[in-house]
Backbone bond lengths (Angstrom), bond angles and torsions (degrees), N, CA, C in turn:
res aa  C-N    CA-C-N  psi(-1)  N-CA   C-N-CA  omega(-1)  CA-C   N-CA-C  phi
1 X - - - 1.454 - - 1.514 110.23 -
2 X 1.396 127.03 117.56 1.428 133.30 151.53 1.021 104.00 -31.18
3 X 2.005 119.87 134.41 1.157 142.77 162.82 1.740 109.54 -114.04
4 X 1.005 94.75 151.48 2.154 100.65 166.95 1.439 105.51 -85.24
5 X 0.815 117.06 140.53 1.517 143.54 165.23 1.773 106.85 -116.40
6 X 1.564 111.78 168.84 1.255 95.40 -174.33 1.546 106.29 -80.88
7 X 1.671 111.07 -145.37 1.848 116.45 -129.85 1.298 79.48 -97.01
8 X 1.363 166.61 16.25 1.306 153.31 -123.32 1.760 114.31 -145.24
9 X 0.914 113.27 117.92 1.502 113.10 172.45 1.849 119.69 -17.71
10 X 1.497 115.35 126.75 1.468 80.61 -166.65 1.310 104.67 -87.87
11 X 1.201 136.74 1.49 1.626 126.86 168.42 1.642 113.92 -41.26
12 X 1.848 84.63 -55.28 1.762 116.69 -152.88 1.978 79.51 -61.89
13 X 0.985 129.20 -58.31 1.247 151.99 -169.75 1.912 98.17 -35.26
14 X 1.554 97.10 -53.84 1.422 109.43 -174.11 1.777 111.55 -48.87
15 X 1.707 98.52 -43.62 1.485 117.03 -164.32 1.517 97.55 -58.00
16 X 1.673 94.14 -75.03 1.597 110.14 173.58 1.924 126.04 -6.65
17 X 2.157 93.38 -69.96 1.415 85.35 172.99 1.648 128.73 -67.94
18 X 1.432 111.75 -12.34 1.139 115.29 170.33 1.528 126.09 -60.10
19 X 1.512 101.73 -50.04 1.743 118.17 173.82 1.310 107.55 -71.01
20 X 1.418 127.66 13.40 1.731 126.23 173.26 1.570 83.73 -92.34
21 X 1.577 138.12 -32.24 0.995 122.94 -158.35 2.146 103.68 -80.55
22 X 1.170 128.04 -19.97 1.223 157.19 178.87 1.462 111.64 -74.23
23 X 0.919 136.07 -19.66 1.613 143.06 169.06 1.546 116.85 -14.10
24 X 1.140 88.08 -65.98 1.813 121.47 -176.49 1.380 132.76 -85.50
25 X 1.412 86.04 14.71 1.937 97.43 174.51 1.772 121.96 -36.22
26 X 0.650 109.27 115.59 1.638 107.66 154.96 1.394 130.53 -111.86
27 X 1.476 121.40 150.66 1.258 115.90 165.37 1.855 136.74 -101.17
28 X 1.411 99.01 51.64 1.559 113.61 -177.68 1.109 126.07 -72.50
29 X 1.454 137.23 39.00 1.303 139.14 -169.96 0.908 129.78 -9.33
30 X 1.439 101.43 -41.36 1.504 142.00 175.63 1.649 108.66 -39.32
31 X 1.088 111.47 -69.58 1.316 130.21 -158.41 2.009 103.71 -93.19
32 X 1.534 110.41 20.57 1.377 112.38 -170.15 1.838 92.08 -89.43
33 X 1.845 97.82 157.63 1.565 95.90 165.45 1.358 105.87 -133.55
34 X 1.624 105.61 160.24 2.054 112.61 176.40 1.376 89.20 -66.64
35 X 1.194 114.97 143.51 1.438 121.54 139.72 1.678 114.89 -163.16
36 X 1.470 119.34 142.60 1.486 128.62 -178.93 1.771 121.18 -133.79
37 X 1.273 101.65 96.47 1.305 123.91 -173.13 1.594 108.53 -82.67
38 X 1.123 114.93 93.33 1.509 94.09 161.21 1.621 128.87 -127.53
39 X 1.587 95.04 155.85 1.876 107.71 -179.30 1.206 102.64 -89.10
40 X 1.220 114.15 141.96 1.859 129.65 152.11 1.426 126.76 -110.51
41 X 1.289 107.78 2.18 1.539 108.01 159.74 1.400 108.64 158.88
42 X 1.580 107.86 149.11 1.088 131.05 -162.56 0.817 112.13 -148.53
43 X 2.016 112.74 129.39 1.255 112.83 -158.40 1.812 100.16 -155.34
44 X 1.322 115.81 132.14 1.574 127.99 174.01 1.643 95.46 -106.73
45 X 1.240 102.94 140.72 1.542 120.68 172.34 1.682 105.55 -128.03
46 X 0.935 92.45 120.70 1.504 105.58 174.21 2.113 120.94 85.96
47 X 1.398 112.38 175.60 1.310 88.92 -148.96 1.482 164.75 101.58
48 X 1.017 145.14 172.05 1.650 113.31 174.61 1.676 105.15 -67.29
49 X 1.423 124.00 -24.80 1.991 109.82 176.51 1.815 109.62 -58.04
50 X 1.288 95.56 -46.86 1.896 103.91 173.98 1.659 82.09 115.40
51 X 1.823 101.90 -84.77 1.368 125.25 -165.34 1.620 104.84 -151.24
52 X 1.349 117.28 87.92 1.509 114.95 -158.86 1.712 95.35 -118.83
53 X 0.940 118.49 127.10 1.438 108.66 175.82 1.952 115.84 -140.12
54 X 1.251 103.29 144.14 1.644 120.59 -175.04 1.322 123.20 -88.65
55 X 1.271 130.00 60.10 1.793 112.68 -162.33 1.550 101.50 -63.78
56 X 1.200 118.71 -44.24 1.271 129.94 179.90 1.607 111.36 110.65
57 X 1.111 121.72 20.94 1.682 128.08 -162.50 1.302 109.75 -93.29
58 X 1.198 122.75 5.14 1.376 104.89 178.97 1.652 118.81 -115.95
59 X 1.860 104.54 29.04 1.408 105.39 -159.10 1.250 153.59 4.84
60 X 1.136 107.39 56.72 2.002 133.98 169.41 1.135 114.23 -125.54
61 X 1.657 100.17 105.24 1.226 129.77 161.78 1.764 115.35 -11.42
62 X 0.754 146.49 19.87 1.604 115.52 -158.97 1.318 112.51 -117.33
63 X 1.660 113.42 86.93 1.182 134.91 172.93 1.248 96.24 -144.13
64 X 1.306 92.09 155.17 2.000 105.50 -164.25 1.614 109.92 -106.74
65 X 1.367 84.20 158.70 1.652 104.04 176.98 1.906 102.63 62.62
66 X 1.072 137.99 58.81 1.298 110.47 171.31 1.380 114.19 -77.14
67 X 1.111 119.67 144.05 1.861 122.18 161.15 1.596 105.30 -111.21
68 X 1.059 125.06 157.15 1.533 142.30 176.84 1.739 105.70 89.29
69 X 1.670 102.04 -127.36 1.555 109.04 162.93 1.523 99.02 -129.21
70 X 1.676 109.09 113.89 1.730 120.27 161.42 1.641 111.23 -114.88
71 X 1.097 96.78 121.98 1.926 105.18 158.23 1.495 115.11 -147.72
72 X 1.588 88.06 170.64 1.585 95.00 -178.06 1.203 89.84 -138.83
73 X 2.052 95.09 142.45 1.408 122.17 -174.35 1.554 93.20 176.67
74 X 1.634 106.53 147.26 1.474 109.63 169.65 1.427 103.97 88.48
75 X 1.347 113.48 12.77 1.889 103.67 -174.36 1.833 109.44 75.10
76 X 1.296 107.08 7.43 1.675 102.33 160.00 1.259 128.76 -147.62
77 X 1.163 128.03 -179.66 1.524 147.23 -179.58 1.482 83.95 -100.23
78 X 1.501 105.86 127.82 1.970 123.73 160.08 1.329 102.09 -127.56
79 X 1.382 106.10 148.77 1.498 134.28 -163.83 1.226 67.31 -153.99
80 X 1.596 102.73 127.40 1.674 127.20 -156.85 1.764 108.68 -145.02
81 X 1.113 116.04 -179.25 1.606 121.86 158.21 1.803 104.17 -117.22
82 X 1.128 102.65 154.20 1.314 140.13 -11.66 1.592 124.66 -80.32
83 X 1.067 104.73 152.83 1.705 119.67 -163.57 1.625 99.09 -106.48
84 X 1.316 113.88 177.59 1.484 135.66 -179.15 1.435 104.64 -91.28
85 X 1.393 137.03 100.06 1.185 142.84 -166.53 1.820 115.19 -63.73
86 X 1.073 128.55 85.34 1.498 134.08 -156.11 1.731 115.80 -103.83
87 X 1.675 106.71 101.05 1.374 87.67 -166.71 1.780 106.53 -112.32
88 X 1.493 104.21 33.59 1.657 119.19 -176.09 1.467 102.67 -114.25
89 X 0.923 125.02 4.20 1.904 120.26 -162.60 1.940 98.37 -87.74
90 X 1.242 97.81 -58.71 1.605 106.69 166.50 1.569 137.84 -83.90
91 X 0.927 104.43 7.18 1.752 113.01 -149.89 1.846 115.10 -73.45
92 X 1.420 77.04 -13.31 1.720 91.37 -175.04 1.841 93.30 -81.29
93 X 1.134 119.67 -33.53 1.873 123.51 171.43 1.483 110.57 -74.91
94 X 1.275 114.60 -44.28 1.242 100.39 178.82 2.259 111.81 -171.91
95 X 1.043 97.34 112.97 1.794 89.38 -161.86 1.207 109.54 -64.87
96 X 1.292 133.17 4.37 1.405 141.16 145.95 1.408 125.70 -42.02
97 X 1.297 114.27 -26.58 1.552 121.29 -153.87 1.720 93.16 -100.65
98 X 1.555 115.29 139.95 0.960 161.31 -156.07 1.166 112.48 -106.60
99 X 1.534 169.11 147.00 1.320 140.30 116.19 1.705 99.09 -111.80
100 X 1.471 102.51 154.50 1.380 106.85 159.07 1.288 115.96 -132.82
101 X 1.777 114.38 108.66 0.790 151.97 -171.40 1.601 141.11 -37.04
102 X 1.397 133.47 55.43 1.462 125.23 -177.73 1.422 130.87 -98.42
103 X 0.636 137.32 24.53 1.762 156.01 159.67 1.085 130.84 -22.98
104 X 1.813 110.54 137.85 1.536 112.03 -176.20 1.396 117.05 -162.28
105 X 1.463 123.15 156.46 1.178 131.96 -149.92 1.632 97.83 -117.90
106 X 1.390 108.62 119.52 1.703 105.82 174.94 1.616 104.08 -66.91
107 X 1.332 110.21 161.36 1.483 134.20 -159.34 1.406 100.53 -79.93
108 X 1.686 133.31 -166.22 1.335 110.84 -171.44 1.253 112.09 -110.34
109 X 1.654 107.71 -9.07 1.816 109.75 161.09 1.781 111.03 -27.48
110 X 1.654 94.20 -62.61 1.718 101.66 -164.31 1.147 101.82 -62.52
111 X 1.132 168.17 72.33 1.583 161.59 95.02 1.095 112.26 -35.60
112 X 1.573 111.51 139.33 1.662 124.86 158.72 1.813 110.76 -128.53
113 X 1.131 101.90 168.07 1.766 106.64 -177.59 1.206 110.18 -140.61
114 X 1.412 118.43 178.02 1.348 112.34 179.74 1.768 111.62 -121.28
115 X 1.167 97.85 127.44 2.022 117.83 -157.66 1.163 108.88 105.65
116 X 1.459 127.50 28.65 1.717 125.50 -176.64 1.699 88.78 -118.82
117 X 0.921 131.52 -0.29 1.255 118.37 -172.16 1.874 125.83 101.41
118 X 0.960 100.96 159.32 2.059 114.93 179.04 1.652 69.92 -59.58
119 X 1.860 89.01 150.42 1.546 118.43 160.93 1.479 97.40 -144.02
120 X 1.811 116.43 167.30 1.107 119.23 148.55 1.534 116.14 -139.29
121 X 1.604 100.70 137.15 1.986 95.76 -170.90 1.397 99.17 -126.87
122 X 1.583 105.00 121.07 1.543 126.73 168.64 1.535 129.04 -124.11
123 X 1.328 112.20 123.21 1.373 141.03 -160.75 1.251 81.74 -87.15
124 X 1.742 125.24 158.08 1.265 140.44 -171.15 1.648 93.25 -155.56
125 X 1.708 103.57 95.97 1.178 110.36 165.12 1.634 139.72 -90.40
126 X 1.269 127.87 117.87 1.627 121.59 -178.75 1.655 126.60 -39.39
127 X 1.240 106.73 -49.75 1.323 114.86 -177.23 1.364 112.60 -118.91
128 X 1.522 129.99 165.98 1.697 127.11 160.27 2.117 92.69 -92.71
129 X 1.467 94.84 152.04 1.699 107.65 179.15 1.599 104.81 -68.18
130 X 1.314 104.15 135.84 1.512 100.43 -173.19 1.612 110.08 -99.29
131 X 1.278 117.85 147.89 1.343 128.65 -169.51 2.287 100.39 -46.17
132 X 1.444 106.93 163.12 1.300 138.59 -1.55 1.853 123.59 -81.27
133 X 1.269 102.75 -23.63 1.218 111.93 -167.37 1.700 106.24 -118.87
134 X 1.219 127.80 -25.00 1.153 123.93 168.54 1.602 120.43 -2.58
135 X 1.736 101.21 120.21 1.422 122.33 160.95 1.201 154.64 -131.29
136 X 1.456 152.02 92.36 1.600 127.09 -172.10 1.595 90.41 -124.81
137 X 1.668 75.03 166.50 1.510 90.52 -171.52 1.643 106.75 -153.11
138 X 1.615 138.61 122.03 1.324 137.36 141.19 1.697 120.41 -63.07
139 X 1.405 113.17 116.67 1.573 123.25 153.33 1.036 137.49 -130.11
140 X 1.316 134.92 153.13 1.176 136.12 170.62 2.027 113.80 -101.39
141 X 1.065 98.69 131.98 1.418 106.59 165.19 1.265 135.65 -125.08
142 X 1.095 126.39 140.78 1.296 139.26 -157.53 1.801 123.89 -161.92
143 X 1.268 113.25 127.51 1.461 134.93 179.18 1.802 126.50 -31.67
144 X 1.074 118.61 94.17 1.672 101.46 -178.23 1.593 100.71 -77.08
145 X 1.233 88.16 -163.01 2.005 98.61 166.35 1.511 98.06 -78.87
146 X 1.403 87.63 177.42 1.656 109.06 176.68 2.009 117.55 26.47
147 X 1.323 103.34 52.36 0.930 113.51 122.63 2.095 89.06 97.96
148 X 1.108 92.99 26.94 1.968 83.56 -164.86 1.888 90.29 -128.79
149 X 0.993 106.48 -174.72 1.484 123.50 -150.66 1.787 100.52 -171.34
150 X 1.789 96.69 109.98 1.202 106.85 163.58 1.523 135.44 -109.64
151 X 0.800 145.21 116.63 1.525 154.36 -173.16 1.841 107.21 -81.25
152 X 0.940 103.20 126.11 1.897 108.42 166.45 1.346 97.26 -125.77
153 X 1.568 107.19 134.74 1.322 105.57 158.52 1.439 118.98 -149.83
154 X 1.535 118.05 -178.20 1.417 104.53 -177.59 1.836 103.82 -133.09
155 X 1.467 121.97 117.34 1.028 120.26 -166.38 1.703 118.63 -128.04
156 X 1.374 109.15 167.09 1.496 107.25 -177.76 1.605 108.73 -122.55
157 X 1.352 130.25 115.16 1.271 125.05 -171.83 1.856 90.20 -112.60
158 X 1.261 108.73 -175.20 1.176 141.66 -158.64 1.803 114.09 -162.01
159 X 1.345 117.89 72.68 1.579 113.01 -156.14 1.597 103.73 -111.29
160 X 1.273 109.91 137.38 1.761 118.07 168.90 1.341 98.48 -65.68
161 X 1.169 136.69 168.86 1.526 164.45 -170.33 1.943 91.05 -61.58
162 X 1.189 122.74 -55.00 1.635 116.68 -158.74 1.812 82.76 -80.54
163 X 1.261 120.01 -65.78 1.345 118.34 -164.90 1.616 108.36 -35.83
164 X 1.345 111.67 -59.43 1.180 106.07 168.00 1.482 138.14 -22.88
165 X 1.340 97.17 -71.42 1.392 124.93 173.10 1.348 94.18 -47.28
166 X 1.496 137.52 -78.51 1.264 122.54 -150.45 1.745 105.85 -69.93
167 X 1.096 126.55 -25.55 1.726 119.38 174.29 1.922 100.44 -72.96
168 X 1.027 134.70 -36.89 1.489 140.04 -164.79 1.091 84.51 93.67
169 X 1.509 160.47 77.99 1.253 142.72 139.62 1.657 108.96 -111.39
170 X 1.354 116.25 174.53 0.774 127.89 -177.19 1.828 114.76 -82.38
171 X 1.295 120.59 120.17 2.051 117.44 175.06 1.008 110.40 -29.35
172 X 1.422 130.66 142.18 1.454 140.47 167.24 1.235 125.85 65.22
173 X 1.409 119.68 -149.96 1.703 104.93 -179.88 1.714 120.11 -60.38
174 X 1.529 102.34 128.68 1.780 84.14 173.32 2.088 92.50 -152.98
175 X 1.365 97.21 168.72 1.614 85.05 158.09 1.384 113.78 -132.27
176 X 0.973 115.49 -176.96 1.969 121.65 -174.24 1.164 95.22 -164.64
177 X 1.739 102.05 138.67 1.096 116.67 158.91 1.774 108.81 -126.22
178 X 1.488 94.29 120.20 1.627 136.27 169.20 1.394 129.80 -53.32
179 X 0.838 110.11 113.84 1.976 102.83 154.37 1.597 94.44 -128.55
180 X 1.831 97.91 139.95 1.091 115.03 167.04 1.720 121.80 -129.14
181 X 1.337 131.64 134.46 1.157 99.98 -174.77 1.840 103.05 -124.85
182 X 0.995 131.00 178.80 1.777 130.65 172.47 1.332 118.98 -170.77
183 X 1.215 127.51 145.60 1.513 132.61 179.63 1.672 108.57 -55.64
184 X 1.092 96.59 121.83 1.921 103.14 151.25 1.183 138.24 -32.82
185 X 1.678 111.31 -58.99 1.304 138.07 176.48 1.522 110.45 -53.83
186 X 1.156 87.47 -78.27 1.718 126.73 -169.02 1.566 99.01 -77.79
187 X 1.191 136.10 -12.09 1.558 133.02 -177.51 1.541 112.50 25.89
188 X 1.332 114.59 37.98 1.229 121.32 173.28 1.872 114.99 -91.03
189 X 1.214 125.55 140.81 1.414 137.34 178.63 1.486 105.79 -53.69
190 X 1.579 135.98 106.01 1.556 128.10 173.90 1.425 106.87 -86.38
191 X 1.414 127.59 -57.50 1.467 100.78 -156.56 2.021 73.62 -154.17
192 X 1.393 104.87 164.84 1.393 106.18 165.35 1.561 100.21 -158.81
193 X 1.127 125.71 131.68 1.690 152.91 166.42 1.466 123.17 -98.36
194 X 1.075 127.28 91.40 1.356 122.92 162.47 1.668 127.66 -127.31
195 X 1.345 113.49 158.75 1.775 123.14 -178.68 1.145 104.40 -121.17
196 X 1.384 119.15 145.29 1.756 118.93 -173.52 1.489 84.64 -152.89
197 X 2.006 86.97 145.45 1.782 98.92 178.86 1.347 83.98 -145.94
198 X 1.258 129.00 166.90 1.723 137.36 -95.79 1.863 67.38 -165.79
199 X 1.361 107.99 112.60 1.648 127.56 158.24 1.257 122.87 -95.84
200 X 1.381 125.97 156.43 1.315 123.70 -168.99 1.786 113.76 -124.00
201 X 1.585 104.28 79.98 1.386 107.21 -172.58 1.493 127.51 -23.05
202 X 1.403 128.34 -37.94 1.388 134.36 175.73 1.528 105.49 -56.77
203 X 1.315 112.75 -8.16 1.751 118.59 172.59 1.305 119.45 -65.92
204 X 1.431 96.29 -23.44 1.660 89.83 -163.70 1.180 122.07 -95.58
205 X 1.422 124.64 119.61 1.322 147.02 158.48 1.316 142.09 -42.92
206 X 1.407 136.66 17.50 1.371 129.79 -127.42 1.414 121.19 96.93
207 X 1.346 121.13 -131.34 1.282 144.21 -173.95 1.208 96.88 -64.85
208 X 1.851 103.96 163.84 1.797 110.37 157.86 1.435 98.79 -137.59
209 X 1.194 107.62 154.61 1.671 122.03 -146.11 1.489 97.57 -129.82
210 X 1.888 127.91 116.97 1.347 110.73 173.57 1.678 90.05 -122.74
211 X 1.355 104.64 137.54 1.677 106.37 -175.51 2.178 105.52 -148.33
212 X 0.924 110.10 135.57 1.564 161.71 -169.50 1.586 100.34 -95.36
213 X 1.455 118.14 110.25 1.745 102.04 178.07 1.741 83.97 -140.25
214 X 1.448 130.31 133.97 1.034 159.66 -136.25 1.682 95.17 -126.39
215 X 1.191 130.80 123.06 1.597 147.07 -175.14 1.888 90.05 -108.79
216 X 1.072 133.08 119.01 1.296 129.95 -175.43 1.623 101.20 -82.91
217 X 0.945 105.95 -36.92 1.769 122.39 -142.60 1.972 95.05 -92.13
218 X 1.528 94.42 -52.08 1.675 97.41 156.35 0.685 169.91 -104.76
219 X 2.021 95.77 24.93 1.086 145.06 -152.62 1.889 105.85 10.30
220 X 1.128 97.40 54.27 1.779 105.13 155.91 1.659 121.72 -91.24
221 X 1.597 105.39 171.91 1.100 92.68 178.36 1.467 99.96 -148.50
222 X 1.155 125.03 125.91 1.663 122.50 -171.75 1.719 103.36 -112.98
223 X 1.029 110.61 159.82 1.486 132.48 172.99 1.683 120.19 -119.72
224 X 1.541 105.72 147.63 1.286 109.10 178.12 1.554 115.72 -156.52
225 X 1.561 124.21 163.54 1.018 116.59 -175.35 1.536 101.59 -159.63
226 X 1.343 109.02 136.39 1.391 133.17 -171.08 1.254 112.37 -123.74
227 X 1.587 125.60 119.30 0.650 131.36 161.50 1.899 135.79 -91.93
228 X 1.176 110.11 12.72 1.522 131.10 178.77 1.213 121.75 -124.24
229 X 1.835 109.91 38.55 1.342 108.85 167.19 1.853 107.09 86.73
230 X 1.300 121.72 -6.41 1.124 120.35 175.13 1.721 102.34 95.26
231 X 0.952 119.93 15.98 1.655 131.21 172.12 1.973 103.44 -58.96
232 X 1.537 95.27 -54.33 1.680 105.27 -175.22 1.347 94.38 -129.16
233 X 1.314 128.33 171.45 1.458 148.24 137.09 1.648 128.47 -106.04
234 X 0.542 121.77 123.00 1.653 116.71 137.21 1.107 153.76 -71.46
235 X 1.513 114.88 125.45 1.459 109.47 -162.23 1.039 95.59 -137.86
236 X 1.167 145.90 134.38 1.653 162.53 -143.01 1.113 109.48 -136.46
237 X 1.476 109.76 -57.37 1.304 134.79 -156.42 2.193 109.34 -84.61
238 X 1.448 92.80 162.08 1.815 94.27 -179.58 1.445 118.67 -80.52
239 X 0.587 151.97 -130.15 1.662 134.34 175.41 2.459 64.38 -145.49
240 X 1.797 88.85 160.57 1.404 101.34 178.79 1.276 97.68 -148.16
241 X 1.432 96.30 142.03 1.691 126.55 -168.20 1.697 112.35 -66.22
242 X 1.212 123.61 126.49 1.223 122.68 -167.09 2.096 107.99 -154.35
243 X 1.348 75.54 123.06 2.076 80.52 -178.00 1.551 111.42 -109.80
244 X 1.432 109.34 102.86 1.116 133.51 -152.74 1.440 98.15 -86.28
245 X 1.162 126.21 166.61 1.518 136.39 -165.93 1.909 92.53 -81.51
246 X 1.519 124.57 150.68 1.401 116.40 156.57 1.743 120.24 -68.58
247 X 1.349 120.52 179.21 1.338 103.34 175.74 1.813 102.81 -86.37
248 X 1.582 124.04 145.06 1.155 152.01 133.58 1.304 128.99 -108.74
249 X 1.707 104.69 170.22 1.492 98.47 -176.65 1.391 131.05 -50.98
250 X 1.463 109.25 -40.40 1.543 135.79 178.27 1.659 104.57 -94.17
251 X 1.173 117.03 56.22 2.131 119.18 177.17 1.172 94.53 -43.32
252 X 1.473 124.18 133.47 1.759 139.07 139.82 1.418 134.78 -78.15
253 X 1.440 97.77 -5.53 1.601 110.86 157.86 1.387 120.51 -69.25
254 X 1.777 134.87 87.13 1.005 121.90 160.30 1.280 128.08 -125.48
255 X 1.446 118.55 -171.96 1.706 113.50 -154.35 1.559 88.04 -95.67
256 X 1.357 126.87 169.29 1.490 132.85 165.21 1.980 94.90 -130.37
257 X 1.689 86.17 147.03 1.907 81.17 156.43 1.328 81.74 -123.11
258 X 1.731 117.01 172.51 1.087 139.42 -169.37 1.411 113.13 -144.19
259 X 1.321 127.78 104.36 1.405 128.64 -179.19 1.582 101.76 -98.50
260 X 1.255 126.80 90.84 2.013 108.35 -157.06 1.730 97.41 -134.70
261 X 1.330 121.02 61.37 1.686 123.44 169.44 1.555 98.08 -50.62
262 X 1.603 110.86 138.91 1.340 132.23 -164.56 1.558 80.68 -108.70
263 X 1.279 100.54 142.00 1.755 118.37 172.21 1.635 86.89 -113.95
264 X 1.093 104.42 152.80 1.886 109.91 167.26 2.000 101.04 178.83
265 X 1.195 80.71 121.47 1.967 89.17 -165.62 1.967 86.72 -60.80
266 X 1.496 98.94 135.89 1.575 110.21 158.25 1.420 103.27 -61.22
267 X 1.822 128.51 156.39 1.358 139.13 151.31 1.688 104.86 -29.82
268 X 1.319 122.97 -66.84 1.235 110.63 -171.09 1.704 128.13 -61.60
269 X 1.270 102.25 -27.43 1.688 112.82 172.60 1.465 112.95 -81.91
270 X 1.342 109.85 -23.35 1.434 120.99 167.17 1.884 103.90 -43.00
271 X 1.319 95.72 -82.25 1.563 149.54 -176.02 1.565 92.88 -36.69
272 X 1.214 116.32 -57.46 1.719 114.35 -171.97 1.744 102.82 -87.87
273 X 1.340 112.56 -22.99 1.925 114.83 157.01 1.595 112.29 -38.88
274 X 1.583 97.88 -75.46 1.375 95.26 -172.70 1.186 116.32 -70.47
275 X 1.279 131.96 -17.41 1.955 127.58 179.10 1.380 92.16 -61.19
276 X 1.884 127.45 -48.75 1.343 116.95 -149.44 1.773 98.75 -61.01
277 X 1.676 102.41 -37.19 1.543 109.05 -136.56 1.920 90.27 -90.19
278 X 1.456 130.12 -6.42 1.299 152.66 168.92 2.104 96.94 -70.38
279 X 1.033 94.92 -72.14 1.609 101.76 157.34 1.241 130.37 -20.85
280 X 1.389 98.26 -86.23 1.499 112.80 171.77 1.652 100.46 -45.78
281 X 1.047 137.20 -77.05 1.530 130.89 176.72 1.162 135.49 -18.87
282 X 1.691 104.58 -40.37 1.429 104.78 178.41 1.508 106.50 -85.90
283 X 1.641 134.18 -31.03 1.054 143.79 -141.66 1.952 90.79 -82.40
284 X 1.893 107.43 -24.91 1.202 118.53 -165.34 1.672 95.38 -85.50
285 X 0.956 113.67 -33.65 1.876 122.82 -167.56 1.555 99.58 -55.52
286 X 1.299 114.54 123.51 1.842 129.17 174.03 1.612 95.75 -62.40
287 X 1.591 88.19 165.87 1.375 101.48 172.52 1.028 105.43 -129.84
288 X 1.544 110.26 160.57 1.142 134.07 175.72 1.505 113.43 -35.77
């Protein structure tokens, strides 16, 4: 069933909920990290795509909205550094948390709806994110009523001991799959749910595989992740209930990639912060 969303173009709409994630920019250079994520293909089966697939080989850009640094060349999609330094995306978990920013919006081929049928959409990643903060992530987002915008996705982080701690995830390799949702208007953070299970890098085979499979009938949505090239998956997680937009001319169902390394000061860098900035204070204090 078609829902209203507000008065706004839904592309422009697409951008919008994205720049709710951007709030909290900073400019800490300081606190920036390398990182190079790349896709080699992306592909939904079933659905309004049918069988639509992305190798990425013909290097032209044409995916929307990027934030950070995204291109394609070499047979892939990179979600790169430097990123958009974002310190509002998490803050409600912990105001420590950092993101640096590479992001992108699939084109309008990739659309799905709800009464088009089961789909399944899998990202085909080159590398796993390497510690300390390492992140990627596949989502889809899409419009509730009254005016909010939820994101599901399924991602693979790589977290030091504090990073961890401040997302609730589990140290080192793990994956989670997310729902997040937030106002339009107000681009404020409403509620966020996630499960994370703890991977075992010596698994990996090649490629790493994050894939999204769509229940039409129960309108669920499950997540999975393969680390052997797509040979097996794993799925841990329950499949979660989701009421997807119907199809229109302008669909609000679209895919996101997420290039998002978590900065989060360790206890000890914490610890030698405030001695410096305790320092600096006294060195500033007049004298008698």
């Amino acid at each position: 069933m078609s829902r209203r969303c507000p008065s706004m173009h839904p592309i422009r709409l697409v951008r919008f909920a994205l720049s709710g994630f951007l709030l909290g920019v900073v400019v800490e250079d300081a606190r920036a990290v390398d990182f190079h994520y790349e896709i080699e293909r992306f592909q939904i089966v079933g659905n309004l795509a049918g069988n639509l697939t992305d190798e990425f080989d013909d290097e032209s850009m044409d995916w929307d909205s990027p934030i950070g640094t995204v291109s394609e060349f070499d047979g892939a999609l990179h979600l790169s550094s430097p990123g958009v330094l974002d310190a509002s995306a998490y803050s409600n978990l912990n105001p420590d948390i950092v993101l640096e920013r590479s992001d992108v919006v699939a084109p309008r081929p990739f659309v799905v709806a709800d009464g088009e049928g089961d789909f399944t959409a899998t990202s085909t990643w080159r590398s796993l994110p390497e510690a300390p903060g390492g992140f990627f992530a596949m989502g889809l987002l899409h419009f509730l009523p009254i005016g909010v915008t939820e994101i599901l996705s399924v991602s693979i982080s790589n977290f030091a001991s504090a990073t961890a701690d401040a997302f609730e995830r589990p140290p080192g390799l793990s994956m989670t799959f997310s729902t997040v949702t937030f106002d339009i208007q107000s681009q404020a953070l409403l509620t966020q749910h996630q499960e994370s299970f703890e991977l075992d890098p010596l698994a990996l085979d090649g490629t790493a595989l994050l894939q999204l499979e769509f229940d039409d009938l129960a309108n669920e949505l499950g997540a999975g992740v393969s680390l052997d090239g797509g040979s097996t998956f794993l799925r841990p997680f329950a499949a979660r209930e989701v009421q997807l937009d119907a199809e229109s001319i302008f669909n609000s169902n679209r895919f996101l990639f997420f290039g998002d390394p978590a900065i989060v000061p360790e206890p000890s860098t914490a610890l030698l912060l405030g001695l410096g900035l305790i320092g600096l204070a006294r060195m500033r204090r007049p004298t008698a």
